[in-house]
Structure formats: structure tokens, C-alpha cells
FIDRENGU-169710 format. One record per residue (C-alpha): residue in one letter; residue number from 1; x, y, z. Coordinates in Angstrom, 1 decimal, padded with zeros to 4 digits, always signed. Layout:
! residues N
(pt 'a',NUM,(X,Y,Z)),
...
This chain:
! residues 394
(pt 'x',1,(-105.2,-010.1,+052.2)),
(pt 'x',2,(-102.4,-007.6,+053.5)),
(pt 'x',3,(-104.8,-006.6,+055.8)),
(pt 'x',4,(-105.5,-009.8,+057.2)),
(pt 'x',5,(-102.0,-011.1,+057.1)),
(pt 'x',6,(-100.5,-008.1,+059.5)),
(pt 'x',7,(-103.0,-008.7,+062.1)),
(pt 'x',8,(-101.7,-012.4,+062.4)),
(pt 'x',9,(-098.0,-011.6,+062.0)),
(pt 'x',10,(-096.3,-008.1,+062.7)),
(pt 'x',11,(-093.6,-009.0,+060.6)),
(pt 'x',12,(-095.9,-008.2,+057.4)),
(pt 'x',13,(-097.2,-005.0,+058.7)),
(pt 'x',14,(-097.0,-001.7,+057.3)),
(pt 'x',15,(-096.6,-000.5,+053.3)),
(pt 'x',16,(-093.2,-001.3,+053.0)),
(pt 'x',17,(-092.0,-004.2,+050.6)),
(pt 'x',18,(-092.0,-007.5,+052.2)),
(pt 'x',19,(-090.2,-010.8,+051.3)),
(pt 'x',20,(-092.1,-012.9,+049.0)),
(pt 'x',21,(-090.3,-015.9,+049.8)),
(pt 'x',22,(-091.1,-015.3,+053.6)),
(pt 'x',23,(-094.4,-014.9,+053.3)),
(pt 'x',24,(-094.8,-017.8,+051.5)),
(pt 'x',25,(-092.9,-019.8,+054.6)),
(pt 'x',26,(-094.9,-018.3,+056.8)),
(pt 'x',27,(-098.3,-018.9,+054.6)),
(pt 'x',28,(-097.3,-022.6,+054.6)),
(pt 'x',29,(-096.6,-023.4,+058.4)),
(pt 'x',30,(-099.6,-021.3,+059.4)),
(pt 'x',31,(-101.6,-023.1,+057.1)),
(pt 'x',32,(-100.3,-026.4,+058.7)),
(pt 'x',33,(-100.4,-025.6,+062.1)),
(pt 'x',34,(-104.0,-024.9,+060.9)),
(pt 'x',35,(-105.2,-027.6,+059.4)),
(pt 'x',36,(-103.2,-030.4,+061.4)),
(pt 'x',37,(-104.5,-029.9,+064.4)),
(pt 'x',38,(-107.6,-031.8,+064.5)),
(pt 'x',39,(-110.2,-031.3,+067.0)),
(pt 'x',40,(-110.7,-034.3,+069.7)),
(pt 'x',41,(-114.2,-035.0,+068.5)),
(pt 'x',42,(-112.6,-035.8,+065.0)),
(pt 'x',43,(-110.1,-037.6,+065.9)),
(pt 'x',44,(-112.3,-039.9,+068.9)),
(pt 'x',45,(-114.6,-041.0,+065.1)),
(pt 'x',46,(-114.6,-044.3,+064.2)),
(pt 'x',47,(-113.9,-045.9,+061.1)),
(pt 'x',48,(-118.0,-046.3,+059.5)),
(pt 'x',49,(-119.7,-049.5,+060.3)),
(pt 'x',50,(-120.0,-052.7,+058.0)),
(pt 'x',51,(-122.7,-051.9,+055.5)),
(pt 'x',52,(-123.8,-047.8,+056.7)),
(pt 'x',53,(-122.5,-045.4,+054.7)),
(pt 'x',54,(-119.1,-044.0,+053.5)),
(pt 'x',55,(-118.9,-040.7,+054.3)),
(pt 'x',56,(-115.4,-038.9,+054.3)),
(pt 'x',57,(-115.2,-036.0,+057.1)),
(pt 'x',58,(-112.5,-033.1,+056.3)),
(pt 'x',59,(-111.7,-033.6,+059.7)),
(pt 'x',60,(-110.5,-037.3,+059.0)),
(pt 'x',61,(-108.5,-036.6,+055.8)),
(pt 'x',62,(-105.4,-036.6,+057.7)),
(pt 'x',63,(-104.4,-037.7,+061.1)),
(pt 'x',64,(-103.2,-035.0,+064.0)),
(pt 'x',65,(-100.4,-033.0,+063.3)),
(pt 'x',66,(-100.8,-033.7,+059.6)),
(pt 'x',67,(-102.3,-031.5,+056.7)),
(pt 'x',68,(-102.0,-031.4,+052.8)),
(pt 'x',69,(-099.3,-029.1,+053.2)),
(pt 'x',70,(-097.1,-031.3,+054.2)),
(pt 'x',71,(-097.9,-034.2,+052.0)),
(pt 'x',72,(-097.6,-031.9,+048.8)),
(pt 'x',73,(-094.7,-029.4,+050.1)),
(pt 'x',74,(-092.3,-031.0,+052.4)),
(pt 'x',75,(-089.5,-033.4,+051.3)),
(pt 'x',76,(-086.0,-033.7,+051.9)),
(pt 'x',77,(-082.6,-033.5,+050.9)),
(pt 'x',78,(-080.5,-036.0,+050.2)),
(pt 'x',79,(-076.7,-034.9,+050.2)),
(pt 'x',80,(-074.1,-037.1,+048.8)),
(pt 'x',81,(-070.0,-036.5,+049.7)),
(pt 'x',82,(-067.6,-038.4,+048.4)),
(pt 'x',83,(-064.1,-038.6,+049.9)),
(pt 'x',84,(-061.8,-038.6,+046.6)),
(pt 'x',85,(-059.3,-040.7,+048.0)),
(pt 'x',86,(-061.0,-043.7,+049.9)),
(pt 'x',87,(-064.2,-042.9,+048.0)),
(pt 'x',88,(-066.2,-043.1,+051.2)),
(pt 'x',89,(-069.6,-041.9,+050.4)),
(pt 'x',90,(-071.7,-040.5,+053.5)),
(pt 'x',91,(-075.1,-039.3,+053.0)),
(pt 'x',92,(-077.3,-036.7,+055.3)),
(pt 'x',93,(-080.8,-036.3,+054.5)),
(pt 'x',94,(-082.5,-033.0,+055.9)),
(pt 'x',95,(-086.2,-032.1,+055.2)),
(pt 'x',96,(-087.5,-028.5,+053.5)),
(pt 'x',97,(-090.9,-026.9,+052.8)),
(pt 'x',98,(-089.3,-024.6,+049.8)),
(pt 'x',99,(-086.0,-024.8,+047.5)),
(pt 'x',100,(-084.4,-021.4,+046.4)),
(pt 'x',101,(-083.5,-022.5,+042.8)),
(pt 'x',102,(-080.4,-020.5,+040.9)),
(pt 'x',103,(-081.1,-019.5,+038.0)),
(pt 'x',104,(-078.4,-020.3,+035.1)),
(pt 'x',105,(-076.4,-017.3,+033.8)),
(pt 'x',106,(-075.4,-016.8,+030.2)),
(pt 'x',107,(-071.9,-018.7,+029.7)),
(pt 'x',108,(-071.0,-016.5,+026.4)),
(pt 'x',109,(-071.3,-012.8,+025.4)),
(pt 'x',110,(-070.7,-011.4,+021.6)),
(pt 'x',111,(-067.3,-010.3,+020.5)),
(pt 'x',112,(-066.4,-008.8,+017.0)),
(pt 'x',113,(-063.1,-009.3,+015.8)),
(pt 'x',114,(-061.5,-008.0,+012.5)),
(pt 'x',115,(-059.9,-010.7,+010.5)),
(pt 'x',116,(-056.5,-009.6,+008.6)),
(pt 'x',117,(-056.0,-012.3,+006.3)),
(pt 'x',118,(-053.6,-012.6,+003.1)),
(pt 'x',119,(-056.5,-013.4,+000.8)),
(pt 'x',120,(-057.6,-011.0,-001.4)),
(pt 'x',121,(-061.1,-011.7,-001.6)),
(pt 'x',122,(-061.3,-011.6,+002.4)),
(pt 'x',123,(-058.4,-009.3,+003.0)),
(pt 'x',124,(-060.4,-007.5,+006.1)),
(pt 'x',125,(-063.5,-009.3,+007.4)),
(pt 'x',126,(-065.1,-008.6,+010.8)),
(pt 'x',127,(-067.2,-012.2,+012.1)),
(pt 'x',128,(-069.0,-011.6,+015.4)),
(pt 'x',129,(-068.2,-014.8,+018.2)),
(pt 'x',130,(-069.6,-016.4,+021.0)),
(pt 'x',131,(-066.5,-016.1,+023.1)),
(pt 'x',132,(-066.7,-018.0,+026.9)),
(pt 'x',133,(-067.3,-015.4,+029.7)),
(pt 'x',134,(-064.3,-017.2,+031.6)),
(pt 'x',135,(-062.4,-018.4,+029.0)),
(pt 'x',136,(-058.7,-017.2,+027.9)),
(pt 'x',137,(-057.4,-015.9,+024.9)),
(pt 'x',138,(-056.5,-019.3,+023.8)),
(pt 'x',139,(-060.0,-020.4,+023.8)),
(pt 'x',140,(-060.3,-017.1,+021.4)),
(pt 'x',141,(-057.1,-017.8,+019.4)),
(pt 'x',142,(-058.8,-021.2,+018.7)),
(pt 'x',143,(-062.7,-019.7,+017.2)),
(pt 'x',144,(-060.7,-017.3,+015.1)),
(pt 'x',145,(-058.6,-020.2,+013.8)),
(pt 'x',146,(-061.4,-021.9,+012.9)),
(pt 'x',147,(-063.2,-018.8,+011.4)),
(pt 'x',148,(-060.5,-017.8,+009.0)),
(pt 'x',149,(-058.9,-021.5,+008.6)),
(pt 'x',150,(-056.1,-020.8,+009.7)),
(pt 'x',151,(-053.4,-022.4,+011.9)),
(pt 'x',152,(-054.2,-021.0,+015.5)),
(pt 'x',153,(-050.2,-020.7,+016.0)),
(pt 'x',154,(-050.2,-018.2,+013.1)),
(pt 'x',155,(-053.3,-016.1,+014.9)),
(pt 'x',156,(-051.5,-013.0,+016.3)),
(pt 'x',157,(-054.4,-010.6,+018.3)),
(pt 'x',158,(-054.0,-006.9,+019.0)),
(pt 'x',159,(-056.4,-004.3,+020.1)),
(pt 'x',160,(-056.4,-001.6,+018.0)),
(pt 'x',161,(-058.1,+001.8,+018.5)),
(pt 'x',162,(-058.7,+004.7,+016.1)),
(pt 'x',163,(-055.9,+006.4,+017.4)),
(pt 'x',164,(-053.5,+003.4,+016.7)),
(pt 'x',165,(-052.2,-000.2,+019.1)),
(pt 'x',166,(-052.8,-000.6,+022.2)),
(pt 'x',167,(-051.3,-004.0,+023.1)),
(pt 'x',168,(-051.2,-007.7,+022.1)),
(pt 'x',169,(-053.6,-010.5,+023.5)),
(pt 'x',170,(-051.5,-013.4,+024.6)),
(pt 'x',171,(-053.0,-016.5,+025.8)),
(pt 'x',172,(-053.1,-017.0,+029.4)),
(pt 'x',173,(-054.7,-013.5,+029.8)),
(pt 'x',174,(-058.5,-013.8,+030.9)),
(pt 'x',175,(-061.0,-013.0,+028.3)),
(pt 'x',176,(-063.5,-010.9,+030.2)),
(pt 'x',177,(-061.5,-007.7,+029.4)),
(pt 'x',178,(-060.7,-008.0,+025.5)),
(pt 'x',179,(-062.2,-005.7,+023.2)),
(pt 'x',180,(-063.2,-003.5,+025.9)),
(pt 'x',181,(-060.4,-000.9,+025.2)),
(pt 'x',182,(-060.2,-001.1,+021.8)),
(pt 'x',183,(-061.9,-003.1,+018.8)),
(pt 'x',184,(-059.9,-007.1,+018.6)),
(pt 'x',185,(-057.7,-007.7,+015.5)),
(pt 'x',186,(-056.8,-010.9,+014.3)),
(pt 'x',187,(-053.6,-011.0,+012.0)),
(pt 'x',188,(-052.6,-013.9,+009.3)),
(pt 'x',189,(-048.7,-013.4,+008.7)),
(pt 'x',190,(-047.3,-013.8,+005.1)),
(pt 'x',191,(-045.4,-016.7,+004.0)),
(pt 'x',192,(-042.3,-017.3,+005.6)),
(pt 'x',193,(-040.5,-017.4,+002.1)),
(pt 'x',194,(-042.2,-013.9,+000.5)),
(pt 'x',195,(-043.3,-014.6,-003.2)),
(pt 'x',196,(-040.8,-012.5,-006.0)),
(pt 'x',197,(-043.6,-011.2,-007.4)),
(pt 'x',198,(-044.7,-008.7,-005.2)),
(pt 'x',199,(-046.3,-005.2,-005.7)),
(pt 'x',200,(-043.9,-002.6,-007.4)),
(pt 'x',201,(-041.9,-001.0,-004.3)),
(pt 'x',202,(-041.8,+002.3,-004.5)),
(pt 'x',203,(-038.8,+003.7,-003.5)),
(pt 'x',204,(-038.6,+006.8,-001.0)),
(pt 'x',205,(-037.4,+009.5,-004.0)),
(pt 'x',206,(-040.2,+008.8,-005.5)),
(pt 'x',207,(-042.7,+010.2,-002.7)),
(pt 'x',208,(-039.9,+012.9,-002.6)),
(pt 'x',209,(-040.6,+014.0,-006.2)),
(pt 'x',210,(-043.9,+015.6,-004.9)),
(pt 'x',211,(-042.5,+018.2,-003.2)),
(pt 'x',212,(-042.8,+017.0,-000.1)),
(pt 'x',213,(-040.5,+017.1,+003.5)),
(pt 'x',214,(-039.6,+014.7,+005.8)),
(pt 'x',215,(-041.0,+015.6,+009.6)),
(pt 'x',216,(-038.1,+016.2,+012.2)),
(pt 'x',217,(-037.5,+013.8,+013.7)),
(pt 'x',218,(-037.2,+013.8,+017.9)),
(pt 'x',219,(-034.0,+014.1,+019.2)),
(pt 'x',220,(-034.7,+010.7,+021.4)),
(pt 'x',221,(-034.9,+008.5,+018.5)),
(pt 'x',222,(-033.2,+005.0,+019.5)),
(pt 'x',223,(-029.7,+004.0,+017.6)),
(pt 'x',224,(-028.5,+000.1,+017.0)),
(pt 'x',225,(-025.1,+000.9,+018.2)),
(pt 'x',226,(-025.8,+000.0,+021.5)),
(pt 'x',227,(-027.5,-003.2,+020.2)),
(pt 'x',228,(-025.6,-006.4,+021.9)),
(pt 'x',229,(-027.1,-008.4,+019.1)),
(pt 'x',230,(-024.5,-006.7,+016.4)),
(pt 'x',231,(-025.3,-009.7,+013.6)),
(pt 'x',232,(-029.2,-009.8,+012.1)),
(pt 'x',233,(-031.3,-011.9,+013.5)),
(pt 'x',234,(-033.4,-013.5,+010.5)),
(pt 'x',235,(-036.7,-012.5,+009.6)),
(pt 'x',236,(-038.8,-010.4,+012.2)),
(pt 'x',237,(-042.8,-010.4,+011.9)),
(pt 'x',238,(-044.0,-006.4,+011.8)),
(pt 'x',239,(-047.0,-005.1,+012.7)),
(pt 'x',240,(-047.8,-001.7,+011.4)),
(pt 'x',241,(-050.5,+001.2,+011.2)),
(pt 'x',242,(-050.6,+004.4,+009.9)),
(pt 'x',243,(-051.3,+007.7,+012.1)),
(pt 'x',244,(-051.5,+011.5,+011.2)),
(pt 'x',245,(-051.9,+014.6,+013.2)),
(pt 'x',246,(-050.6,+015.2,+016.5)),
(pt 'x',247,(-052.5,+015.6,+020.2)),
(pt 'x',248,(-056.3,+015.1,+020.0)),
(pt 'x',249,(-056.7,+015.6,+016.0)),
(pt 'x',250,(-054.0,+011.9,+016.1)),
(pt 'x',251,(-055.9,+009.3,+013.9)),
(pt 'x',252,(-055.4,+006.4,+012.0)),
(pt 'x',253,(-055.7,+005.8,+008.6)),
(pt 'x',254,(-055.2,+003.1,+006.1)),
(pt 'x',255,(-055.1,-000.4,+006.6)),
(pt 'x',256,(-053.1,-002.0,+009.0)),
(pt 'x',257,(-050.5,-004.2,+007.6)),
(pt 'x',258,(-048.4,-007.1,+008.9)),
(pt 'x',259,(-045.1,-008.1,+006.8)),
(pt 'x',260,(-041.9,-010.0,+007.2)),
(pt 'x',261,(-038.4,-007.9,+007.6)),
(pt 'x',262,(-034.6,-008.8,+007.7)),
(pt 'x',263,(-033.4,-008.2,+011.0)),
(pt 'x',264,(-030.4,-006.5,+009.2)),
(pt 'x',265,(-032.3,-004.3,+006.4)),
(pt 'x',266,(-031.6,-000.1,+006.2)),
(pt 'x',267,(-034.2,+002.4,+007.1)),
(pt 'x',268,(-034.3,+002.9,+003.3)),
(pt 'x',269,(-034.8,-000.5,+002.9)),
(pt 'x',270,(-037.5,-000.2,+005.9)),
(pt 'x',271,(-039.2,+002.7,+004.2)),
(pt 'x',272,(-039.5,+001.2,+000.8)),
(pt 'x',273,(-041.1,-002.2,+002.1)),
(pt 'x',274,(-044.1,-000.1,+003.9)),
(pt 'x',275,(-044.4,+002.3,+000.8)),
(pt 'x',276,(-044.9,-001.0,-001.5)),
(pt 'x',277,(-047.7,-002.4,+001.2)),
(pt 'x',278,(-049.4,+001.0,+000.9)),
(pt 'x',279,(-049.0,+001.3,-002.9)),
(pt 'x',280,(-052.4,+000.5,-003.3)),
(pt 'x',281,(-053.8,+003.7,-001.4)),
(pt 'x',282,(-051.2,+006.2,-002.5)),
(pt 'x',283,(-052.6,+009.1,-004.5)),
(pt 'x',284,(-051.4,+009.4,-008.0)),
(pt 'x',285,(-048.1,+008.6,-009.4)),
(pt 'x',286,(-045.1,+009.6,-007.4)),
(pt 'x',287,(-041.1,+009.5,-009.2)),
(pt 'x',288,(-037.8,+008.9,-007.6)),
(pt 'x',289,(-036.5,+012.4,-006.2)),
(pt 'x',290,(-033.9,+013.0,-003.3)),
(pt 'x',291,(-033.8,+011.0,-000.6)),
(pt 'x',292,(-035.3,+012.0,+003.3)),
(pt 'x',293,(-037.5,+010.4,+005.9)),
(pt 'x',294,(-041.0,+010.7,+004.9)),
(pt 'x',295,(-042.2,+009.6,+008.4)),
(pt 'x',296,(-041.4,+008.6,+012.2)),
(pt 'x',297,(-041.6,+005.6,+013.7)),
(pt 'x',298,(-042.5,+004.6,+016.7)),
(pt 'x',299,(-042.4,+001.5,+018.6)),
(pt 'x',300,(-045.4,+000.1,+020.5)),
(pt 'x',301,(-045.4,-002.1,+023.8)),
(pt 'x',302,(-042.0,-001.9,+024.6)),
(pt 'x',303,(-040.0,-001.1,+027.9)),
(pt 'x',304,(-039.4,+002.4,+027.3)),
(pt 'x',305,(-042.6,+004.7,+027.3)),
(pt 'x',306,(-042.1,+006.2,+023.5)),
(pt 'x',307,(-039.2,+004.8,+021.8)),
(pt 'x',308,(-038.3,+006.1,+018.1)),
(pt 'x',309,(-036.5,+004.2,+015.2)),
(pt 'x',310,(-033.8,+006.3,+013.8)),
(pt 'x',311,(-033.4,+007.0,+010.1)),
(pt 'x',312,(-029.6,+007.5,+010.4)),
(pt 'x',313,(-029.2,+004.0,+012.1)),
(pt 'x',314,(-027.9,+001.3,+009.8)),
(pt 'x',315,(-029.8,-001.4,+011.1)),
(pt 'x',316,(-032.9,+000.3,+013.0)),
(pt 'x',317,(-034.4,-003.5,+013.7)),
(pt 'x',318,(-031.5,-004.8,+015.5)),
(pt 'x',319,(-032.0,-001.9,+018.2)),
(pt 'x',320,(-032.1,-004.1,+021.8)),
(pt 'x',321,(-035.9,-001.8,+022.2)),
(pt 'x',322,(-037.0,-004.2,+019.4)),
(pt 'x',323,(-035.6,-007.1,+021.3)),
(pt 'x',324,(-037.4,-006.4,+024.3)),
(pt 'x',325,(-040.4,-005.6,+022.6)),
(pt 'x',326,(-040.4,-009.3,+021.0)),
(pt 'x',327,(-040.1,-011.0,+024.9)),
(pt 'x',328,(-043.3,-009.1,+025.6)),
(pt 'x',329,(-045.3,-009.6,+022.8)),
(pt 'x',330,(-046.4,-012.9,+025.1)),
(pt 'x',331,(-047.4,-016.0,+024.7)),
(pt 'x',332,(-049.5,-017.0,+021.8)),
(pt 'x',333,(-049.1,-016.7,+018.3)),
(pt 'x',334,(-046.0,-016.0,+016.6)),
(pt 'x',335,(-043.6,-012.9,+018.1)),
(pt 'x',336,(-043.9,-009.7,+016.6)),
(pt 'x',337,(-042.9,-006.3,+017.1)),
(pt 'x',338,(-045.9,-003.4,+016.8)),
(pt 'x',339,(-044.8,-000.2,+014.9)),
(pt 'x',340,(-046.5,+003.2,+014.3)),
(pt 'x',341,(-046.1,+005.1,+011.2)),
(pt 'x',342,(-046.3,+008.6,+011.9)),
(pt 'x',343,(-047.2,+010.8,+009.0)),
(pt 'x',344,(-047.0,+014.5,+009.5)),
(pt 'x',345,(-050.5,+016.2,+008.4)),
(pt 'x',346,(-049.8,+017.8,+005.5)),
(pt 'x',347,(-047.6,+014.6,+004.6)),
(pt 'x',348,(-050.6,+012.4,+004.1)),
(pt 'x',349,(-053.0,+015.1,+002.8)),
(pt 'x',350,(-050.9,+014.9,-000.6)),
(pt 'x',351,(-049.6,+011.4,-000.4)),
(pt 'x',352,(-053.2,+009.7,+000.9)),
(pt 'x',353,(-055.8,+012.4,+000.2)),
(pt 'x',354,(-058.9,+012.2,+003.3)),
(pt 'x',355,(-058.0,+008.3,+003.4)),
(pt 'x',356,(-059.7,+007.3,+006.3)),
(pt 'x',357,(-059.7,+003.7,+008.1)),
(pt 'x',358,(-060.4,+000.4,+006.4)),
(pt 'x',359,(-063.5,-000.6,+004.7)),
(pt 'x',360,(-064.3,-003.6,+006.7)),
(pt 'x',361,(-066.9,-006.2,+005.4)),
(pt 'x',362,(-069.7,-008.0,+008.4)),
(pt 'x',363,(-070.3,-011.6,+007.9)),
(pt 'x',364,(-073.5,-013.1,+008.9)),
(pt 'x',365,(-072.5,-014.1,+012.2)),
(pt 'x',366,(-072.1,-010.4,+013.3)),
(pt 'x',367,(-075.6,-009.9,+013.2)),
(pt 'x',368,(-076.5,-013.5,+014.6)),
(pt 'x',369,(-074.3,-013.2,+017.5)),
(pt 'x',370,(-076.1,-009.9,+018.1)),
(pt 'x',371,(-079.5,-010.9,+017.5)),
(pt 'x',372,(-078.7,-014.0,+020.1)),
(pt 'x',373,(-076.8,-012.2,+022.8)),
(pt 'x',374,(-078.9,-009.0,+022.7)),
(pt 'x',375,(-082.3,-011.2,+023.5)),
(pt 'x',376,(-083.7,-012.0,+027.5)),
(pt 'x',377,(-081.5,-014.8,+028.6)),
(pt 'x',378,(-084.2,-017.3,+029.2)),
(pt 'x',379,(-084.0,-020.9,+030.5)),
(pt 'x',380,(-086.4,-023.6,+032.1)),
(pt 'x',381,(-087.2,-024.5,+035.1)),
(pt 'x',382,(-085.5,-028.1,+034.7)),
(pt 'x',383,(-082.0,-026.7,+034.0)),
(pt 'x',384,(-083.0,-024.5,+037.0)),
(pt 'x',385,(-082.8,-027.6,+038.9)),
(pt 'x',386,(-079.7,-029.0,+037.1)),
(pt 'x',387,(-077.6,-026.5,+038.6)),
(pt 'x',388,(-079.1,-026.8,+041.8)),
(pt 'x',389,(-078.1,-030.4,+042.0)),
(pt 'x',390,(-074.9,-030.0,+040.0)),
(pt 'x',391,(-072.0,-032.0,+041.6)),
(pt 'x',392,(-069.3,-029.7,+042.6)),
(pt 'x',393,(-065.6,-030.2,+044.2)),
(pt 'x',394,(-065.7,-028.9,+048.1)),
């Protein structure tokens, strides 16, 4: 067949790799030059006499210039416009031997995210989504909402890597890049009004009792008395994870924890509200000893490049660094403030033991919205032609 096709067209010659949809064009018009052009003898033929016999001639099965492949190939477009402000419709009509059909895409592509929520039976729960390949995070904010019945207002989203935050999701960001830097976390914050009884707090002389030193701290750690907001500012929504070891060997451990703070509390105060949310991972029982810092720190997302809470600052969440840090935290979600807990090595070797990350449970839909995105995207050929004739806004 290749054979016979090069010697009729040059275009098809040689072992290279041809266009199939050319050839078939080609086949097709040859095939119709063909097989239209009937010969004068043919064509001169009568219609059969009254009474003789009905014979049919291939010759006479269509009339000059005519073949099958045009009565079973060719047909034409018909293209509606409509102006959208007289609603003028003009249409055009243009005739084709073949249609190059799309085919449709996948719309959606899997996306784990960790749930963070204040119930204890579902405190951390990863559920796998069929997130919209050009939605936002709103459309996200909404399916995680729904997932952990939730208000979606209360939904605060942060990447978070081993090594600690990256940044916050807000809502008019596109959704094609999230989770690609870091796995998605999805935060419920507590009641506005904290309940009185909460875990026992434990204070910071009593992780002093075991013998243990506070790092140094750097000597760029950020004061309050420069802060322009002098009086506290309410309650402040904290977002929190615990890090050890410095340079490649950083890591984080623990869960991480969201809670509600005065605006105006110590770094006492401070220190004692994250050792009461940890409580539950500490190693063994620590007494009241001394007083220190037991850790750094750090503040995530904001302005400056590596800003440091001070210990010896009276109010080390009024500092203007924490005000700016709430403007960017985006739209979306309640505003929060990210913080890193650095523990020093040995630190969290006797306080924590090899604690390692969270023990997070898979729902179902984790392995559905695997199973479903990782098949062959399939699709007819009907919805083929449903986005070939989909109406569209020129």
C-alpha cells in the first residue's frame, strides 16, 4: 500500500512518518476524483425500457462529478454568531470532508490535605479531593469545609514541609500550584471563648527541673518597644510547629498546633500556653525549677527574612513584625500569625524522646481519589463532539 501510494503522490514517499490525517484527505479526493468521473459511454445510457430488465450499472450509481465519497463524507458547517447587544444572528455555512475533533482533558487532579480539627476522635485526618485544575483556593477552602463540617471562614490553609511552614493559601491565589511545595494543611481554630478546663499547663520551671538549658538566643531577636500599637490588641490566632536541629539535620516534630493568645500576654505566659498544648507528648514528669527560655521563636511569612521573638520583651505579640505578618496572611480564612518553635537538639532529645511527626490517619477518599485520578483519562466520542460544538464568547 505504501508502495503504491508514493508512486501516485511524492508527498508519501520515503520511510519517514507521514501524516495520517493527510493521507486520509488525500485517500478521499483521489478516490473521488476517481470514481466521479464517469466515462461518456455511461453517462450517454438510457434509463431501461418499459418492461426489459432492471439492471443497475456501477457506472450509473451516481451522476458525473459525483461518487460515494461525497455522499457519505462531505457536509458542512454551519456557524452561528450572535451579536450580544442587538442579538443579530448571522450564519455561514462552509463544507468539509473530515473534522479534527478535541479531545476533552481532565477538569480535576487529586490533592491530599491534612485536616487539623479540635475533635478528638479526628484530631489529624488526611482526605484526598478532587480539586478544579483552574479553580482558586476558595473553590478549595469550600471542599475542605464540607469535608470537616466546618465553617469555610474558619478554614485557615498552610503548606507545611518536614522542615517546618512555608506560607499560607489565601483565596484568590490559583490552585494549580498548591501542594506542590509542601504537603496542604487545613486548620480549625478553637473557640473564641477557650473552655476553663483545659489541659494542666505546665509551667516553664518545671521543664527546667530536668536539668536542662535554654539555647542562646540571636542577638537580632525583635523587641515590642518599638511597637506603635503599645495597648494589646485582643486575641491573636497562632499557628505553631515544632523544629530541632540546625542546617540540613532541621526537622519537625510533633504536631502542629493552632491556639488563641492575648495580644498583651508575657513570654512566660507564651511559653507556658505551648508547653500545655504539647503536654500530651512530653516525656515523663517534669517539676517547677528556675526560670529560662527553653526555646526560640521564630516568625514565619513576615517582612523581614528571619525575625526572632524576644524572651526579655514584655509583650513579644505586640511587636509591629507580628502586625505585618497578620496583613499578609491574605485573604481567606481568619488572620493568623505562623510561629516556629525551635528546640535545640539535645533540648528535645530529653523533653520529646525520637518524637517524630504526627500520626496522621487516610480516609477512604485518599485511596478513591487515587484510584480515579491515576486511571487513562477516557471519554467518548459524543463528548468529543460536545466540545467541538461548545458555544464560546469571541
Amino acid at each position: 500500500l505504501q508502495n503504491i501510494v508514493s508512486k501516485h503522490s511524492s508527498q508519501f514517499r520515503g520511510n519517514a512518518q507521514h501524516d495520517a490525517l493527510e493521507f486520509l484527505l488525500w485517500l478521499l479526493d483521489r478516490m473521488h476524483e476517481d470514481l466521479g468521473a464517469a466515462s461518456p459511454a455511461q453517462q450517454s445510457r438510457g434509463p431501461p425500457q418499459v418492461g426489459g430488465p432492471r439492471r443497475s450499472s456501477p457506472g450509473t450509481q451516481h451522476p458525473r462529478g459525483q461518487s460515494f465519497v461525497q455522499s457519505h463524507f462531505q457536509a458542512q458547517y454551519r456557524s452561528s454568531l450572535t451579536c450580544p447587544h442587538c442579538l443579530k444572528q448571522s450564519n455561514t455555512f462552509d463544507p468539509f470532508l473530515c473534522i479534527s475533533l478535541p479531545i476533552p482533558l481532565r477538569q480535576t487532579r487529586a490533592l491530599n490535605v491534612t485536616l487539623v480539627l479540635q475533635c478528638e476522635r479526628w484530631r489529624f485526618v488526611r482526605v484526598g479531593l478532587a480539586v478544579p485544575l483552574l479553580g482558586t483556593v476558595a473553590d478549595l477552602r469550600e471542599m475542605v469545609a464540607r469535608e470537616g463540617r466546618i465553617p469555610p471562614e474558619q478554614v485557615i490553609l498552610a503548606e507545611v514541609s518536614p522542615r517546618g511552614f512555608l506560607r499560607s493559601l489565601s483565596d484568590p491565589e490559583a490552585l494549580g500550584a498548591a501542594g506542590e511545595a509542601g504537603p496542604v494543611y487545613a486548620f480549625q481554630p478553637p473557640p473564641a471563648r477557650r473552655a476553663e478546663a483545659a489541659a494542666p499547663s505546665l509551667g516553664l520551671g518545671e521543664a527546667v527541673s530536668a536539668g536542662i538549658e535554654g539555647p542562646r538566643l540571636l542577638p537580632s531577636t525583635a523587641r515590642s518597644s518599638d511597637c506603635l500599637h503599645r495597648a494589646p490588641g485582643g486575641r491573636i490566632l497562632l499557628l505553631l510547629c515544632n523544629t530541632a536541629g540546625t542546617g540540613p539535620q532541621l526537622a519537625r516534630f510533633g504536631p502542629p498546633l493552632v491556639l488563641r493568645e492575648e495580644r498583651g500576654v508575657s513570654w512566660e505566659q507564651l511559653q507556658q500556653s505551648i508547653l500545655a498544648q504539647l503536654s500530651g507528648v512530653l516525656r515523663g514528669e517534669v517539676r517547677a525549677q528556675g526560670s529560662g527560655a527553653l526555646f526560640r521563636i521564630r516568625l514565619v511569612g513576615g517582612a523581614a527574612p528571619c525575625t526572632y521573638l524576644s524572651p526579655q520583651d514584655p509583650r513579644p505579640l505586640c511587636h509591629p513584625a507580628i502586625d505585618r505578618a497578620l496583613q499578609l496572611s491574605g485573604a481567606g480564612g481568619p488572620p493568623h500569625v505562623k510561629l516556629t518553635v525551635e528546640w535545640d537538639a539535645s533540648t528535645k532529645e530529653r523533653l520529646f524522646g525520637s518524637l517524630q511527626e504526627e500520626v496522621v490517619q487516610d480516609a477512604e477518599s485518599v485511596w478513591r481519589q487515587q484510584q480515579a485520578h491515576g486511571q487513562q483519562h477516557s471519554c467518548t466520542l459524543d463528548e468529543c463532539f460536545q466540545l467541538y460544538t461548545k458555544e464560546e464568547q469571541v
